[in-house]
MIDREN-808803 format. One record per residue (C-alpha): residue in one letter; z, x, y. Coordinates in steps of 0.2 Angstrom, whole numbers, plus 2048, in hexadecimal, padded with zeros to 3 digits. Layout:
# MIDREN-808803
AZXY;...
***
This chain:
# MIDREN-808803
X4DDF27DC4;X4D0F2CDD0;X4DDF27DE0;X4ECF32DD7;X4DFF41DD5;X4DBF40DE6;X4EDF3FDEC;X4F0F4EDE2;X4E3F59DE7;X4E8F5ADF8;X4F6F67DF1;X4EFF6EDE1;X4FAF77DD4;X4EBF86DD3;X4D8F87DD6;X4D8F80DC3;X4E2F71DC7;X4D7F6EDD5;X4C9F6FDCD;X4CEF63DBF;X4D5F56DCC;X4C4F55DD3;X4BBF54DC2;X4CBF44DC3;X4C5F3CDD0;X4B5F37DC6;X4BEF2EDB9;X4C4F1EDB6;X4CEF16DA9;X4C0F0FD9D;X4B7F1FD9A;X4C9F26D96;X4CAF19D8B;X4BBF1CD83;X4BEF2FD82;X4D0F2FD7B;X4CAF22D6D;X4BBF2ED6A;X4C4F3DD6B;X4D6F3AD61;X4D2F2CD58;X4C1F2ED51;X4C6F37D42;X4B4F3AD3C;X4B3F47D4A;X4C4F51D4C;X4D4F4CD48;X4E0F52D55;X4F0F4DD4E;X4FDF42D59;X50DF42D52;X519F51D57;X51FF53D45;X50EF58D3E;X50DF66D47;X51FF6BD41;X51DF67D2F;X50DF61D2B;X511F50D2C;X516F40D34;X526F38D37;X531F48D33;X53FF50D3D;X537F50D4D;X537F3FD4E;X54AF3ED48;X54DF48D59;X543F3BD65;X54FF2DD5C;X55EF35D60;X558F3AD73;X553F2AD75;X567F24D6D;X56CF2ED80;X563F25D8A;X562F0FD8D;X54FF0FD88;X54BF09D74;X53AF0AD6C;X531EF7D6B;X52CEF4D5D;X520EE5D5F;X516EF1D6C;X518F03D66;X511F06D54;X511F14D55;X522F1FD50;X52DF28D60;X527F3AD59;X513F33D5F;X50DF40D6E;X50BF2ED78;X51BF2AD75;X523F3BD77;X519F3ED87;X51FF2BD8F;X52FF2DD8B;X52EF3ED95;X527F33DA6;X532F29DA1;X544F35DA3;X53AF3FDAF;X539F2DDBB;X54DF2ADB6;X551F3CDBB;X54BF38DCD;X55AF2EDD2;X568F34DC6;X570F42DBE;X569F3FDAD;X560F52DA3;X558F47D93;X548F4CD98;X54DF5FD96;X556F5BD86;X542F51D80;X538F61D87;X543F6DD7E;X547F67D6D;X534F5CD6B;X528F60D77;X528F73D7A;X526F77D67;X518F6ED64;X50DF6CD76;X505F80D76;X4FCF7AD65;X4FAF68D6A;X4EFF6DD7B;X4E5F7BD70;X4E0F6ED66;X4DBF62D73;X4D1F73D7A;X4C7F73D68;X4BFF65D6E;X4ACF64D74;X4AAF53D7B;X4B6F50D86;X4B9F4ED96;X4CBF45D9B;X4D3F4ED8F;X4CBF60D90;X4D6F5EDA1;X4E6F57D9B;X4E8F6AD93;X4E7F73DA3;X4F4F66DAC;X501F67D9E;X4FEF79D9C;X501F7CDAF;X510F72DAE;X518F7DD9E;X514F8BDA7;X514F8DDB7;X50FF9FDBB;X4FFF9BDB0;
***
């Protein structure tokens, strides 16, 4: 983590982003591990929820994740489920599907990842990120907001 930040610092985003990518280069995978488990999964702190259709309506496994199944019908790549508990609408998921098209898109012709950003990930990410924001002991992730909301808009 700390080479990429460094590797990306040299051509920040922002002042913001550089920042953050120097906060980055301080961090290493276990005390992400330890945050992220504290943070999103430590539910007698703050529960930040993680599946996409909660924040549409209220709860898991609804629509949203009917959408992910049928993207994911377009493209060659099928959920596991011997490694991935979790349902296709889980903001991990959603999110490594998305490196995943994006990756794809390099070398071929192939939009899923506008069709995934469009019709999941833009309507639930602006309340997704202000909830991670809510959050007083963080570090890692008080950073993943500002990156994702650099990359939604640009202009910001």
């Amino acid at each position: 983590m700390a080479r990429t930040a460094c590797i990306l610092s040299q051509n920040p985003l922002n002042n913001e982003s550089l920042e953050a990518l120097n906060a980055l280069k301080n961090f290493d995978f276990n005390r992400f591990k330890t945050e992220q488990n504290s943070v999103l999964f430590d539910l007698s702190y703050i529960n930040v929820p993680l599946n996409v259709s909660f924040y549409e309506e209220g709860r898991d496994d609804g629509t949203a994740r009917l959408r992910v199944i049928e993207i994911l019908k377009q493209s060659p790549y099928r959920r596991d489920f011997e490694r991935c508990k979790d349902s296709e609408d889980f903001v991990g998921f959603v999110f490594l599907l998305m490196a995943t098209f994006l990756k794809d898109e390099i070398s071929t012709a192939n939009t899923l990842s506008t069709e995934l950003f469009k019709s999941v990930i833009n309507g639930f990410v602006d309340e997704f990120l202000s909830m991670l924001k809510r959050i007083k002991r963080q570090n890692f992730l008080k950073i993943l907001p500002l990156f994702l909301s650099i990359l939604s808009d640009p202009n910001a």
